[in-house]
C-alpha positions in Angstrom: -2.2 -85.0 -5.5 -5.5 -82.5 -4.8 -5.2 -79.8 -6.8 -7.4 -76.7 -5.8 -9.3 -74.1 -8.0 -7.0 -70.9 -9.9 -8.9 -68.4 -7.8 -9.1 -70.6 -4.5 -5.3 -70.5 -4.6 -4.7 -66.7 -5.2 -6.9 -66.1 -2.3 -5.1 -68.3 -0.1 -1.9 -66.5 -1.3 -3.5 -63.0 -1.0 -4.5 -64.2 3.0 -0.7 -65.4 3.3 1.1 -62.0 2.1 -1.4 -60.3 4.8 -1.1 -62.6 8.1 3.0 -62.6 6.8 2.8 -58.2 7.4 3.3 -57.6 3.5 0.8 -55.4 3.0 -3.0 -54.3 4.9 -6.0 -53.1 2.1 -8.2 -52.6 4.5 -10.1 -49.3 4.5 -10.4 -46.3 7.4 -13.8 -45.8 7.7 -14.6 -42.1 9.1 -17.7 -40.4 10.1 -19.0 -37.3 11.6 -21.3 -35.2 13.9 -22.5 -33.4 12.5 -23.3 -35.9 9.8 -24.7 -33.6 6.9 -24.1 -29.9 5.8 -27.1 -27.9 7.0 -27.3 -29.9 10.6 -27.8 -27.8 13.3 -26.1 -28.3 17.1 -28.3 -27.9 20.0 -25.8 -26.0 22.4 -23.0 -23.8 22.3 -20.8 -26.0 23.8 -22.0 -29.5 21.1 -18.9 -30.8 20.3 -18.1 -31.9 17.2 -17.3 -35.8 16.5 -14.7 -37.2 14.1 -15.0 -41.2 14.2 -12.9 -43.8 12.7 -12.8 -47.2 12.7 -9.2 -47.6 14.3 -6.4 -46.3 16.4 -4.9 -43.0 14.6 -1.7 -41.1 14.8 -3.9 -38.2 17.1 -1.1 -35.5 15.8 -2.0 -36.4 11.9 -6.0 -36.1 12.5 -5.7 -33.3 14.5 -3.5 -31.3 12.1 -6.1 -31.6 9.6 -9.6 -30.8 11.3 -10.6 -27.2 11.3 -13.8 -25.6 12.0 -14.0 -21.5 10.2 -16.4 -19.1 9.4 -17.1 -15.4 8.0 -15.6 -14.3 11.2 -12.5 -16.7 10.7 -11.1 -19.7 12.0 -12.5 -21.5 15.5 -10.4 -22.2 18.5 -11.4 -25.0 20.0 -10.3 -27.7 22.1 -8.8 -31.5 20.9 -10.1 -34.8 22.5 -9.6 -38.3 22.3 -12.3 -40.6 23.9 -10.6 -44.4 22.3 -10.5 -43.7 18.4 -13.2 -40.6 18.1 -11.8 -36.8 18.1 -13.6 -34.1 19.5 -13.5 -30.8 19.0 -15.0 -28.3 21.5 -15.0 -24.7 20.9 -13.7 -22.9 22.9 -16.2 -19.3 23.1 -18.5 -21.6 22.1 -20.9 -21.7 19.4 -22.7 -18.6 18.2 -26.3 -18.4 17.1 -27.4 -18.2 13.3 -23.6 -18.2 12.2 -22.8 -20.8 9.7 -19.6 -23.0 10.5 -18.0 -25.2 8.4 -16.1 -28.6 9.3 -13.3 -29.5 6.7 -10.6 -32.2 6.8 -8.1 -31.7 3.8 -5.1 -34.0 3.3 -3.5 -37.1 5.0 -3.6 -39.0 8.0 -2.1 -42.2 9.4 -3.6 -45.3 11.2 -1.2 -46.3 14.6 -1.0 -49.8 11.7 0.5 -47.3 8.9 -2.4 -47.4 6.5 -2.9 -43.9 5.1 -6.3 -41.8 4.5 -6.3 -38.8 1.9 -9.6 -36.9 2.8 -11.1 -33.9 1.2 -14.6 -33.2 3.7 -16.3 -29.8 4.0 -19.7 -30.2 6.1 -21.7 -26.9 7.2 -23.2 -26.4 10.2 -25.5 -24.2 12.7 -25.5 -24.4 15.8 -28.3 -23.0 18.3 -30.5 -21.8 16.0 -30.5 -20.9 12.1 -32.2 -17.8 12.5 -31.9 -15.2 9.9 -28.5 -12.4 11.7 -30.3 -8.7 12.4 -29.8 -5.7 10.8 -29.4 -2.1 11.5 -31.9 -0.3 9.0 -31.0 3.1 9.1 -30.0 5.5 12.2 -30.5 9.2 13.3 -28.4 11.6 13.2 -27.4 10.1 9.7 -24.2 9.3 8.6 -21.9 12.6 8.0 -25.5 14.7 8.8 -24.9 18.4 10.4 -26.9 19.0 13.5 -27.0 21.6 16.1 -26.2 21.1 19.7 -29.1 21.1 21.3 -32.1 19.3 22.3 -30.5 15.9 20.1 -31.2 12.4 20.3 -29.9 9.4 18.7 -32.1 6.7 17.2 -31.3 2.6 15.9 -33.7 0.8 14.1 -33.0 -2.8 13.5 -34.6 -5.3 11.4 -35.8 -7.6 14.1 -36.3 -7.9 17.9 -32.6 -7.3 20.1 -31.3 -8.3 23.1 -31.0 -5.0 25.2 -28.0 -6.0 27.7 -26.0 -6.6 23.9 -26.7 -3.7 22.4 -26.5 -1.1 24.7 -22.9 -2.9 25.8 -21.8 -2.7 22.3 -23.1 0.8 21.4 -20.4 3.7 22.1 -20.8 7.4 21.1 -17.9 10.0 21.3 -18.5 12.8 23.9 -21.8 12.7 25.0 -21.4 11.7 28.3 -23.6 9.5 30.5 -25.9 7.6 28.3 -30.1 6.9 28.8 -31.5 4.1 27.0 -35.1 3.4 26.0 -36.6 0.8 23.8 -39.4 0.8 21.5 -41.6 -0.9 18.9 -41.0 -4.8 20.6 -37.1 -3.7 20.7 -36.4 -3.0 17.4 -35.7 0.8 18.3 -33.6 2.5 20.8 -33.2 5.7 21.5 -30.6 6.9 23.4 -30.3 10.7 25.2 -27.3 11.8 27.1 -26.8 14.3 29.8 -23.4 16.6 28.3 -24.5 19.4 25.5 -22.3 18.6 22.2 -19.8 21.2 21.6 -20.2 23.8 18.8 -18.1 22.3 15.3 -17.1 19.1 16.7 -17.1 16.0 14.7 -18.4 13.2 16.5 -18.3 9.3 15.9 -20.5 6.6 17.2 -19.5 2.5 16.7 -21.4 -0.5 17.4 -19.7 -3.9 17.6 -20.9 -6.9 16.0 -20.7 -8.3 19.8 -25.0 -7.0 19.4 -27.6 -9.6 19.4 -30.4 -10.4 18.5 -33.1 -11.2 20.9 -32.6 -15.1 19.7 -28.8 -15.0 20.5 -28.1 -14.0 16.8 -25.0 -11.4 16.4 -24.6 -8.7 13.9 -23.4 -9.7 10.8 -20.9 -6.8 10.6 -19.5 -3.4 12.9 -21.4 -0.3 12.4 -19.8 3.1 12.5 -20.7 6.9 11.8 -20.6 10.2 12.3 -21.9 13.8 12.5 -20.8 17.3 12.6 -22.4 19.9 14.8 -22.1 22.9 12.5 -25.7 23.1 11.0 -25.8 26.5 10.8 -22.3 27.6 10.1 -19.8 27.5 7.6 -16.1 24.8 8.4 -13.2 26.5 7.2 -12.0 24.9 3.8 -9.4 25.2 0.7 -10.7 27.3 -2.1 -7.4 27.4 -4.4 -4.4 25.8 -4.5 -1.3 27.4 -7.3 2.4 27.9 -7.9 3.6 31.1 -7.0 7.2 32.8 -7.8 9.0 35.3 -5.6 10.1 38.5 -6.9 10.9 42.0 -5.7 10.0 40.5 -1.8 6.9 39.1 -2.3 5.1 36.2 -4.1 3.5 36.1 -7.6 0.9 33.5 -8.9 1.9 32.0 -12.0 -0.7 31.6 -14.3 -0.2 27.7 -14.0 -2.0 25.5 -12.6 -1.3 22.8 -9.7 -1.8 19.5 -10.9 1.0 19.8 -13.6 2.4 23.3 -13.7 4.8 23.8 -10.7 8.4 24.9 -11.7 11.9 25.2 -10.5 12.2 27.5 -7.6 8.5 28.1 -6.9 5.9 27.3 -4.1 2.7 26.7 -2.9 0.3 29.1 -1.9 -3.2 27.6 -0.4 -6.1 30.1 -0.1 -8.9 29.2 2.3 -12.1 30.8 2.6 -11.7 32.7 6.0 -9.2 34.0 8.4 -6.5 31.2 9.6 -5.5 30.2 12.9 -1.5 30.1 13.7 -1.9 25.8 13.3 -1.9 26.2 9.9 1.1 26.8 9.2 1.9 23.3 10.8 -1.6 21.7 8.9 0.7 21.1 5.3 2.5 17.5 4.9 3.6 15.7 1.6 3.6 12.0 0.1 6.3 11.6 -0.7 7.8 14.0 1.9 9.4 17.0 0.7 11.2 19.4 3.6 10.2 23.2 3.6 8.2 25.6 5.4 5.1 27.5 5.7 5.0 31.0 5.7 1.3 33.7 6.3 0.6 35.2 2.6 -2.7 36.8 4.3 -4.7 36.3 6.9 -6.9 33.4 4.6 -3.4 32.4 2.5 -0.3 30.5 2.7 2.5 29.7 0.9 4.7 26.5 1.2 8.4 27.2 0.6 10.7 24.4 -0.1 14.5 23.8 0.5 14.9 21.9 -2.8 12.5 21.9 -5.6 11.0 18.5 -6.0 12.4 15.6 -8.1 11.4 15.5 -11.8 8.7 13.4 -13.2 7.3 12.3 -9.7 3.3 12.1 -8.0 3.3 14.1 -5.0 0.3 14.4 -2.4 0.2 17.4 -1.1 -2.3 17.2 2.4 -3.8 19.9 4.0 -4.5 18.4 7.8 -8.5 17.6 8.6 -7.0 19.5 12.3 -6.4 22.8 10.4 -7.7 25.7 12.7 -9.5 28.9 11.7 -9.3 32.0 13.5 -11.8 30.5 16.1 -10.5 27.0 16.1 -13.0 25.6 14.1 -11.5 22.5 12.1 -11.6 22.1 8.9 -12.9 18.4 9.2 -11.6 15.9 6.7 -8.2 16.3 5.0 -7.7 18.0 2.4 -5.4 16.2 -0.4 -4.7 16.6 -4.4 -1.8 15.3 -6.5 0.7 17.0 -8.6 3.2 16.2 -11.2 6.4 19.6 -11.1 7.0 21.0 -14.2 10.7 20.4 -13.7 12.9 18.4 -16.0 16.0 16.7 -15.9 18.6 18.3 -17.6 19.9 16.6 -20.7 22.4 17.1 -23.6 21.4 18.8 -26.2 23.9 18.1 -28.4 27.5 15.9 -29.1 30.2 17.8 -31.5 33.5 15.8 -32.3 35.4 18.0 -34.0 36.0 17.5 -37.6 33.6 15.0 -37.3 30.2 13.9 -36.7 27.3 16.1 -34.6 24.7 14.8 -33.2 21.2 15.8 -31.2 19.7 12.6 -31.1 21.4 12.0 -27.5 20.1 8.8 -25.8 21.4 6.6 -22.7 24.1 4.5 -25.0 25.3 6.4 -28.4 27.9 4.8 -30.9 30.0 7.2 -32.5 33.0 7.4 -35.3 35.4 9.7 -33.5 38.1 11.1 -35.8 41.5 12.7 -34.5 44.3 13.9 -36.4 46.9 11.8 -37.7 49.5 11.4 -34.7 48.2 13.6 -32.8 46.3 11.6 -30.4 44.3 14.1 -29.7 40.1 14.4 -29.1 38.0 17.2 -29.0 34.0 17.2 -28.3 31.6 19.9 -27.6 28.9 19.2 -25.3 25.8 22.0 -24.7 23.7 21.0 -22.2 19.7 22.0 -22.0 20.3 24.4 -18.7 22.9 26.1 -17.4 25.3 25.7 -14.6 26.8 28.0 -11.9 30.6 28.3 -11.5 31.1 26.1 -9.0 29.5 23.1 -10.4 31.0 23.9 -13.9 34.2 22.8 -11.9 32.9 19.3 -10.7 30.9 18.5 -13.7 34.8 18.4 -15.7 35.9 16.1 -12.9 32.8 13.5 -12.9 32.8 12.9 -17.0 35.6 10.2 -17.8 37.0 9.1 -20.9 38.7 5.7 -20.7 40.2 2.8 -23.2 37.6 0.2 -23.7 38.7 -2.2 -26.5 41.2 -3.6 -26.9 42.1 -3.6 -22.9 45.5 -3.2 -23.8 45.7 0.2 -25.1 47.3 2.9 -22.5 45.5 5.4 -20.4 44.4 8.6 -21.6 44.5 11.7 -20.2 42.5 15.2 -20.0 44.6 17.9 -22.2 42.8 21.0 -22.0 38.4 22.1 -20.4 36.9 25.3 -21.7 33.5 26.6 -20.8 32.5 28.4 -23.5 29.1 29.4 -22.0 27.2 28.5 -19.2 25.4 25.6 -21.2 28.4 24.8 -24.0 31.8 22.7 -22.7 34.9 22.2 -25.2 37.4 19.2 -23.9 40.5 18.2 -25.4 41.7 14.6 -24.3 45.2 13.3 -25.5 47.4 9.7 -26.0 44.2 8.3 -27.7 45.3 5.6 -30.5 43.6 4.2 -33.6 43.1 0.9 -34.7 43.0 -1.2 -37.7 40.2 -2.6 -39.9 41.0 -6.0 -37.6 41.2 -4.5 -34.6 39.2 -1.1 -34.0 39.8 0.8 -31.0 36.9 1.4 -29.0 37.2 4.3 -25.9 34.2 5.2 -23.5 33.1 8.3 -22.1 30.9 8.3 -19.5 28.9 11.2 -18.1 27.0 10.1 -15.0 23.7 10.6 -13.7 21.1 10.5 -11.4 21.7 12.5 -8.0 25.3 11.5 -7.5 26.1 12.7 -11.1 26.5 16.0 -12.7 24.1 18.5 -11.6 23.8 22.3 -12.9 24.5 23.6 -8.9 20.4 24.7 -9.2 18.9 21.1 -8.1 18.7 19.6 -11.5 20.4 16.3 -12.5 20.3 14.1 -15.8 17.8 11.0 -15.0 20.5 8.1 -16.1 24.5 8.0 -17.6 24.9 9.0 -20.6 27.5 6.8 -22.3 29.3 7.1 -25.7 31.4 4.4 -27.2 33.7 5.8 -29.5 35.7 4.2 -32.3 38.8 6.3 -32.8 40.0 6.5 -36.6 42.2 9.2 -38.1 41.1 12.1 -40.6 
């Protein structure tokens, strides 16, 4: 019998498995147009060329082909023409701009072989030309002028396409626009045929949509501004400060803004002339904070709220870049600073059981020994609180603070005996049918007093930050 060669046979076997469909090692082969990074296209419209070396799943290749660059990613049209993919853009190409061409993840052969490609290839097309510049410009940016006799001025860094530019140049207010270039089209000067008005802000823009003389855009949007008030002085703030009303009028307090307004105070803003009626509408706040604005003098203001602000909280407070003076002249740019209130939440002071422990140390969750007389069943705590309350919220504040069985769940409810207010800031309460436990089974009762806005507040706007909770163990004297 012929016997063959070892590596003869595994070949034949290897050719068998294939031509029986068990598996295909062949490779996709994949190339491009452009072929390199740094190629350059010759038209706008050059498509771009994706070939391979068999029929693919068109929805796979497509999926991972994308053309971007600084100014984001490129629409463009897919093609087939037998087993290469075009891409076309769709604006077409732009001159000087670099593109890049990247393929990143899997695709499938119409055979179900499978090719995992990471590509990135750069590209120009047109042209690699270096993008123009705007130098500098006149008036300059935030400049005061007067109103008459003014023209504007662009110098650009090289030669520019005139149609471009003066399409993507616009200028607030000035009416019909002139245009004349100079110096091989690197300047323009523009004049217009409306006088500027007297303090009046005006802003200029010119899109990237500018070109070069080449065909090469503007890297970027340019934008300014100027301020017709060269010779005059823009109403502004000179002071802002907490102020206290007494005896019909309002008082400064000494403190300053950032960190020193209190309960029950406002705002006054000075400026540094005469105010127009607007202003009173000019004031705003981040977060927002209702109120209103009343004259102080003819240069002042004060901002009264309807509830002082919360505790421990940035505010904003923004004076409007649309406030008026007397002759309507704008202050120009808003006006904005930041404050902290000097207002705290109110706390307790202090916890009395009596004849038993005290305490001043009062945090959110406070463990106490509570001791009551033997078979009585009776509790009784002092509480003084760091402000004082009016006499209607005395009444819900006894309502809100409950005392309840906590461990074991078995014992019985308890009840509220006996509420004396012995001052404005001191309450006495006397709760009955509590029960003590055993070295093996302490009883454990909870009294909660809540917080935050839905909790017990003194009546004057001021609320505890969180619950305060004490978990008492009731033993006997």
């Amino acid at each position: 019998m012929l016997r063959l060669p070892n590596k003869i046979a595994l070949l034949l076997c290897a050719i068998s498995f294939i031509s029986c469909g068990f598996i295909d090692l062949r490779p996709i082969d994949i190339s491009f147009v452009p072929g390199e990074s740094g190629s350059l296209l010759s038209h706008e419209d050059s498509p771009l060329i994706v070939r391979f070396n068999t029929q693919m799943v068109k929805e796979d290749a497509e999926g991972i082909v994308q053309v971007s660059s600084d100014m984001g990613v490129m629409n463009g049209d897919y093609s087939w023409r037998g087993n290469e993919l075009y891409f076309t853009p769709v604006p077409g190409w732009t001159a000087g701009v670099r593109y890049t061409l990247s393929l990143y993840g899997a695709m499938r052969s119409v055979d179900g072989r499978e090719l995992r490609i990471e590509k990135f290839i750069s590209f120009y097309a047109i042209n690699k030309n270096e993008r123009p510049f705007l130098l500098h410009h006149s008036p300059s940016d935030g400049a005061s002028v007067g109103t008459g006799d003014i023209s504007f001025e662009f110098h650009f860094s090289r030669s520019m396409d005139r149609l471009t530019v003066e399409s993507a140049l616009s200028i607030e207010g000035i009416g019909n626009k002139t245009f004349e270039w100079l110096s091989d089209d690197t300047i323009l000067k523009v004049s217009h045929d409306r006088a500027l008005s007297p303090w009046t802000s005006y802003r200029w823009n010119l899109k990237d949509s500018a070109k070069s003389g080449d065909g090469v855009p503007l890297p970027k949007t340019y934008s300014g501004y100027f301020t017709t008030n060269l010779d005059q002085i823009l109403p502004k703030v000179e002071n802002v400060f907490p102020v206290l009303f007494a005896n019909g009028n309002w008082y400064p307090t000494g403190a300053d803004i950032e960190t020193g307004l209190g309960p029950n105070e406002g705002i006054a803003v000075e400026f540094n002339k005469a105010m127009g009626e607007n202003v009173l509408r000019s004031v705003r706040f981040e977060p927002s904070l209702a109120g209103r604005a009343e004259m102080l003098s003819e240069n002042s203001i004060v901002y009264i709220f309807n509830k002082d602000p919360e505790p421990e909280t940035t505010y904003a407070m923004i004076i409007s870049a649309e406030t008026k003076d007397a002759e309507g002249l704008k202050i120009g740019d808003d006006y904005r600073i930041n404050f902290i209130p000097d207002i705290p939440y109110f706390n307790i002071l202090s916890f009395s059981i009596s004849g038993g422990c005290h305490t001043e140390n009062i945090s959110s969750h406070n463990e106490l020994p509570a001791r009551i007389a033997q078979g009585t069943g009776v509790l009784i705590f002092y509480m003084r609180f760091s402000l004082l309350f009016t006499t209607e919220e005395k009444q819900k504040t006894v309502q809100k603070i409950i005392l309840s069985p906590f461990f074991p769940r078995t014992m019985p409810p308890v009840a509220l005996q006996y509420v004396n207010w012995i001052s404005d800031d001191r309450l006495e309460m006397h709760w009955e049918s509590l029960t003590t436990g055993k070295t093996e089974e302490p009883h454990f009762f909870r009294l909660t007093i809540p917080g935050g806005k839905n909790g017990i507040t003194n009546g004057m706007g001021m609320y505890m930050k969180d619950d305060i909770i004490f978990m008492l163990e009731v033993v006997n004297e």
